[in-house]
N, C-alpha and C positions, 0 to 999 in steps of 0.2 A: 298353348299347344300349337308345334307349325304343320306346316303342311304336311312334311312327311311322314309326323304322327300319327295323324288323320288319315292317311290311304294306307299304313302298319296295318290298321284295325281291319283293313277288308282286301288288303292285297294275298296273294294267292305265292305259297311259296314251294308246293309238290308241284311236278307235274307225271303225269304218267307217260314213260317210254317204255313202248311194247306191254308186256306186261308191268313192269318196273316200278315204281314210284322212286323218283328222281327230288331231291334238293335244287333250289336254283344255283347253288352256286357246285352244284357237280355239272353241270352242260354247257355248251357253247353259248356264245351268244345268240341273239337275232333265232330264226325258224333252223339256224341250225341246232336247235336242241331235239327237234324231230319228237318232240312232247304235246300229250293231246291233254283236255282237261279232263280230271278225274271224274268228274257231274255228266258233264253233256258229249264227253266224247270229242268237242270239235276242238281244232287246233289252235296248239298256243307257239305266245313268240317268248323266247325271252331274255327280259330287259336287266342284264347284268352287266355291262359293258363302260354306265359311267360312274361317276362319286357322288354327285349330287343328291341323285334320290335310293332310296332302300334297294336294292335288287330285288324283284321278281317277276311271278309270271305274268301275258294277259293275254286274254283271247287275241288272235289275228283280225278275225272278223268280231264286228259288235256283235255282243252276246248278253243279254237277261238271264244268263247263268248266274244261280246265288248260291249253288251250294259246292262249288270249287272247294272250299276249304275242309269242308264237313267230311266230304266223299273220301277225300284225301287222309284227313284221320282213319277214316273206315279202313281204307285201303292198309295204310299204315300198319292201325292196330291187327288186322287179318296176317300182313307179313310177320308181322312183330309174334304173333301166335304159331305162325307156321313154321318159324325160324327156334323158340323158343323150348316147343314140343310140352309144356307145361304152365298150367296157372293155378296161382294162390288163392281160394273160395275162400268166403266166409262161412262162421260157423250159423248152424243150421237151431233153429229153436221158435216152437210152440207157444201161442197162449193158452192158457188152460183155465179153462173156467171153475173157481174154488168154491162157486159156491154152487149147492148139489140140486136143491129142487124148490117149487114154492111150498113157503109154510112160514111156521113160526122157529126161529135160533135164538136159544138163549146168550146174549153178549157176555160170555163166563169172563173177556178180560175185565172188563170194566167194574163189576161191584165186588164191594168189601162186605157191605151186609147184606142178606138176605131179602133182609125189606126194601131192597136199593136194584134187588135185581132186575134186569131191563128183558122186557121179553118184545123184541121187533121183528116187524116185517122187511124180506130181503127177497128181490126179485133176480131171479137168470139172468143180468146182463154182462155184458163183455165186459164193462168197468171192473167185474166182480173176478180178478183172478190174479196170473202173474205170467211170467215167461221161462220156459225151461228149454236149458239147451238140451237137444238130442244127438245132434254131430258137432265136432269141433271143429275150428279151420283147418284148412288143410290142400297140401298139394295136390293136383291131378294133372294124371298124363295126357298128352293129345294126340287122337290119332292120325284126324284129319281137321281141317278149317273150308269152311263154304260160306261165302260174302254174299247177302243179300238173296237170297231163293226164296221165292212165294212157300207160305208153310200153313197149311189149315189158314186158308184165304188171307194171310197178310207177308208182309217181307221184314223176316226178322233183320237186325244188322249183321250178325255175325253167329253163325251154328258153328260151335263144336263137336265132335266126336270123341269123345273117353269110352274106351272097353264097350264099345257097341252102343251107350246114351251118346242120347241127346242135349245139348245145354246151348239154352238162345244165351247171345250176349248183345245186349240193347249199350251201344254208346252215345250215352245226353253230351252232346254239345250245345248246341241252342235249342235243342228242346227237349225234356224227360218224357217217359212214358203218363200216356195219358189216360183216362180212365178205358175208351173203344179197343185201344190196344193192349191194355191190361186185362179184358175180359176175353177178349181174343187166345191170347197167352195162355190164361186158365183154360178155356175150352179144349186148348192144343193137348194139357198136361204134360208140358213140357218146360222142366226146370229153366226156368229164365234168373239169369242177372245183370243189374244197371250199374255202368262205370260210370262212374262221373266226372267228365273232362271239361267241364262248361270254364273252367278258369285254364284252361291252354291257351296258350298263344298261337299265333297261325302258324306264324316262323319256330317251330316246336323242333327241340332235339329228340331227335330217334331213341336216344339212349334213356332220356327222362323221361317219354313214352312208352318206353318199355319196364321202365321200374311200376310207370302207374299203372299198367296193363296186367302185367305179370304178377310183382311181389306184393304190390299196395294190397292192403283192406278197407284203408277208410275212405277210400273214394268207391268203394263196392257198397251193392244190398243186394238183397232177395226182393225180385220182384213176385215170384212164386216158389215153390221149391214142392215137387211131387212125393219125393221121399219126406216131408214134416207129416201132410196129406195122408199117407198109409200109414205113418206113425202115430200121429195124435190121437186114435182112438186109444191104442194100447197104454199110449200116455196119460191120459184120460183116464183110464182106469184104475191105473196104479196109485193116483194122486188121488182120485173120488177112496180109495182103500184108503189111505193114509189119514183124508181128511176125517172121515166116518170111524177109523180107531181112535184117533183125536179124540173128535166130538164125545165119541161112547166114554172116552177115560173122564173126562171133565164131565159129563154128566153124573159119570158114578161117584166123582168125588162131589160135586152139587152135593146129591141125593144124601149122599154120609154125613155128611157137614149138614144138610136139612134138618137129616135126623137125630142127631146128633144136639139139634138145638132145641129142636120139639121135648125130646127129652127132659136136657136142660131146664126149660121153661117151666115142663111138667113137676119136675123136683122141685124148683124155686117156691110152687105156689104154696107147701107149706111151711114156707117163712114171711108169707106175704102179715104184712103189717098196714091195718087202712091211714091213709094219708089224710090229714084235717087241714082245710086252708081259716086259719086266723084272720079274721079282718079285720085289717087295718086303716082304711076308707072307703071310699063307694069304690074305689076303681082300683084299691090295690088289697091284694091276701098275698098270708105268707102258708106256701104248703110245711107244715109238720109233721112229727110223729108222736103222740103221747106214748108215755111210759118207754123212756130213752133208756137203757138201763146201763148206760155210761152216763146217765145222770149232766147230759152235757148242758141242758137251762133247765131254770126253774122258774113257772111263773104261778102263781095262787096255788102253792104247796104241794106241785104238779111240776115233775118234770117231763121233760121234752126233749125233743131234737129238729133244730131246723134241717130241713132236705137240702137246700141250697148251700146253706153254710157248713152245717154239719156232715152230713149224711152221705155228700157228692166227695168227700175227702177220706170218710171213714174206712176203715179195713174190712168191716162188713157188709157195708153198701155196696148192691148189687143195681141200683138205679131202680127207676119208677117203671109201673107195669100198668093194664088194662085201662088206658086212657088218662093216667094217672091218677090210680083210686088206690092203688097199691106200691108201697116200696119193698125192696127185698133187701132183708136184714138177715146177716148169717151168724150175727151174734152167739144164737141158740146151739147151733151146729159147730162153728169152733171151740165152744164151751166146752161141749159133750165129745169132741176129739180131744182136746187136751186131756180130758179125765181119761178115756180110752188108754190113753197112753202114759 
């Protein structure tokens, strides 16, 4: 990097005539450019006259001015608004907390059976929701523009006028808003948004300026927004309704499906058949069923059926029941429908 890299980064390229904000290379040379600094007010010369180095401004007198460049932006962006009569907001949207109160939710997506269902604890917190938009993006007109005025004890950057609001506009260049002046902002209730210019150059085109000022959105946020504020209750309610028909439907379907199996269960047990474990050594049985009546083994002139091998394959096995002391065999039952019919 040479040297004229290096003084690019902090040279000073507006300067303010009269009202004005001037480019260096719209003015005379030397103090005939009759230009003060944008920050401190005092007077600038300026240096556009040879090839060597960048053209721009620099105090006359030595100056601990550091923020020439920033104020200049400000300046800027305030013309650039007052010339433009409109800017491009983002759209506007709510968190909404989805979950309703403390207690116990049954996690209805999660289980297939019954016995598998999860009953957990869910607490109020912010984690617990989503975002809904309430306004979309959108143009607004301007009535007026006012640079820097003390507002509910701070100075915002730039206050607009739309149809009688108020809307602060905060320009981060080298520094965003910080938490003192974010609570300030809130107290004001005054819709505030942050552009974000912190990747501009010094030596910045008016024109590129005003695209980012004006029509951009992703260099914008909502640092507050007073209309989300009077809206989110009613938002809030609408979605706590939504959530609570929800809830009620999936429980009523729970509850039928519950009962539905209770039933089920209930009819099963008079085909229950007791299950016998065969031992086969100290450490291993086999569960059966005596008197298999598909005759499917036969051991000491006694048939059977194994549960494992037989009975988990069979058309009438209905699986094992009360700890496994019971299988359910619908043998009896398909029997007696085929004769039905």
């Amino acid at each position: 990097m040479n040297d004229t890299d290096i003084d690019h980064k902090y040279n000073l390229f507006y300067g303010l005539q009269g009202d004005k904000l001037r480019h260096i290379s719209e003015v005379p040379n030397g103090l005939k450019c009759k230009c003060s600094c944008p920050a401190c007010e005092k007077k600038l010369i300026a240096r556009n006259g040879g090839r060597k180095r960048i053209h721009h401004f620099a105090h006359y007198e030595n100056s601990e001015c550091r923020y020439g460049v920033q104020t200049s932006i400000h300046l800027a962006a305030k013309q650039i608004l007052e010339k433009s009569k409109h800017i491009r907001i983002p759209p506007v949207s709510v968190f909404i907390n989805t979950e309703l109160e403390e207690g116990v939710k049954y996690d209805f997506d999660k289980f297939d059976d019954f016995d598998e269902l999860d009953e957990i604890k869910y607490r109020k917190f912010i984690s617990h929701g989503e975002y809904h938009n309430i306004s979309s993006e959108q143009d607004i007109e301007i009535d007026n523009v006012i640079l820097e005025k003390k507002l509910h004890k701070y100075i915002p950057d730039v206050i607009i006028i739309s149809r009688g609001k108020k809307l602060i506009i905060e320009i981060a260049v080298t520094h965003f808003v910080g938490r003192q002046k974010l609570e300030k902002i809130i107290t004001s209730k005054i819709s505030a948004i942050e552009i974000d210019l912190s990747k501009l150059d010094n030596d910045f085109n008016l024109k590129d300026l005003e695209e980012l000022i004006v029509d951009n959105l992703e260099n914008k946020k909502w640092l507050y927004n007073q209309f989300a504020i009077e809206k989110k209750p009613d938002k809030q309610i609408k979605i706590r309704k939504k959530i609570e028909e929800k809830n009620r439907k999936k429980w009523q379907e729970y509850e039928r499906k519950r009962i539905e199996k209770e039933r089920y269960e209930h009819w099963c047990k008079q085909y229950y058949k007791p299950v016998f474990y065969r031992k086969i050594s100290d450490d291993y049985t086999i569960p059966q069923i005596e008197n298999c009546p598909l005759k499917k083994r036969k051991y000491q002139e006694q048939y059977y059926a194994s549960v494992n091998s037989d009975c988990s394959k069979c058309e009438h096995g209905r699986g094992i029941r009360d700890e496994k002391k019971f299988l359910v065999c619908l043998y009896d039952y398909h029997v007696d429908k085929q004769k039905k019919h």
